[in-house]
N, C-alpha and C positions, 0 to 999 in steps of 0.2 A: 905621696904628695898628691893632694887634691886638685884634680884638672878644672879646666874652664866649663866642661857640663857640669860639675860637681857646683862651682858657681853659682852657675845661672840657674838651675832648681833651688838651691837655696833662693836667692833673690825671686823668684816666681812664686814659691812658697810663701813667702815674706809679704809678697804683694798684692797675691790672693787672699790670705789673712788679713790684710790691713781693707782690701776692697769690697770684702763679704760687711767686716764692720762697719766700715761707709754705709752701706746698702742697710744694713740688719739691725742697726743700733739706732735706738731712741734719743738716747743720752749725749748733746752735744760736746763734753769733754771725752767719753769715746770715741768720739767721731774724727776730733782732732786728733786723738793721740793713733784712732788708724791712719790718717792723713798722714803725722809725719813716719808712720812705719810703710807707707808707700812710697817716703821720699827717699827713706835708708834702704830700702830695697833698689832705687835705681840709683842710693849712691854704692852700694855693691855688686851691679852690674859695672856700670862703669870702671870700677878699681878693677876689677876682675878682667877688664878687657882690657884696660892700662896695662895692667901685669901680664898677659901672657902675649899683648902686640910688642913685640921687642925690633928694637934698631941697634945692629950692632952688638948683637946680645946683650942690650940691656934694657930696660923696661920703657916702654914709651911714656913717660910722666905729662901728657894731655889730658888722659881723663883724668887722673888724680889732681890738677890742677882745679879741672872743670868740678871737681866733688866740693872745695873749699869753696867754691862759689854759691854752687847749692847750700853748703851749711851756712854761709851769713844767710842767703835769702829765707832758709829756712828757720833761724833763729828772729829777723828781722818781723817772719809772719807767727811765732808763736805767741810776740810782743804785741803784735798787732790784734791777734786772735784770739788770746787771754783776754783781751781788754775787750774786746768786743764781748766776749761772755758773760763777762763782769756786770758790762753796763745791762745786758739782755737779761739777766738774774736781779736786776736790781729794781729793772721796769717791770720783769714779769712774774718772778719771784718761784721760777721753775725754770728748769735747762732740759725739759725733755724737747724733742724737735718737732713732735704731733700737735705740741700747745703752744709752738712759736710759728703758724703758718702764714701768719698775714704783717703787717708791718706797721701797721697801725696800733697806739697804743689804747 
């Protein structure tokens, strides 16, 4: 059975992968999709600390509440995010991030 270290390296893993991309990647639909693998990385810390914090010998179901929360928010922002790339490809007619530096069109 996988312990709570075995967890949180995966989630560290997960989050360092998704942070390198933020930083290293041109391409802003990369960018976002490391965004949300930095969000799944602390919604698997969280479950992981749910699951092994027990009352009662049984699981503390708080962080796993707190995960459902994170996933509307984090559905609410992909809605949001998409459309924002959409309009940004539409005005600039590229998604790399070195040729969207300024704000002006």
């Amino acid at each position: 059975m996988p312990s709570l270290n075995d967890y949180l390296l995966v989630s560290g893993l997960l989050f360092s992968i998704g942070l390198a991309g933020v930083v290293l990647r041109r391409n802003i639909i990369v960018v976002f999709m490391c965004l949300e693998l930095m969000l799944s990385a602390a919604n698997l810390t969280l479950v992981a600390f749910s699951r092994f914090n027990t009352v009662d010998s049984l699981p503390d179901y708080d962080g796993q509440m707190l995960v459902f929360f994170v996933i509307t928010v984090a559905a609410a922002e992909v809605a949001v995010g998409l459309a924002i790339i959409v309009a940004l490809y539409r005005a600039r007619q590229t998604i790399h991030t070195d040729e969207l530096m300024t704000l002006k069109g």
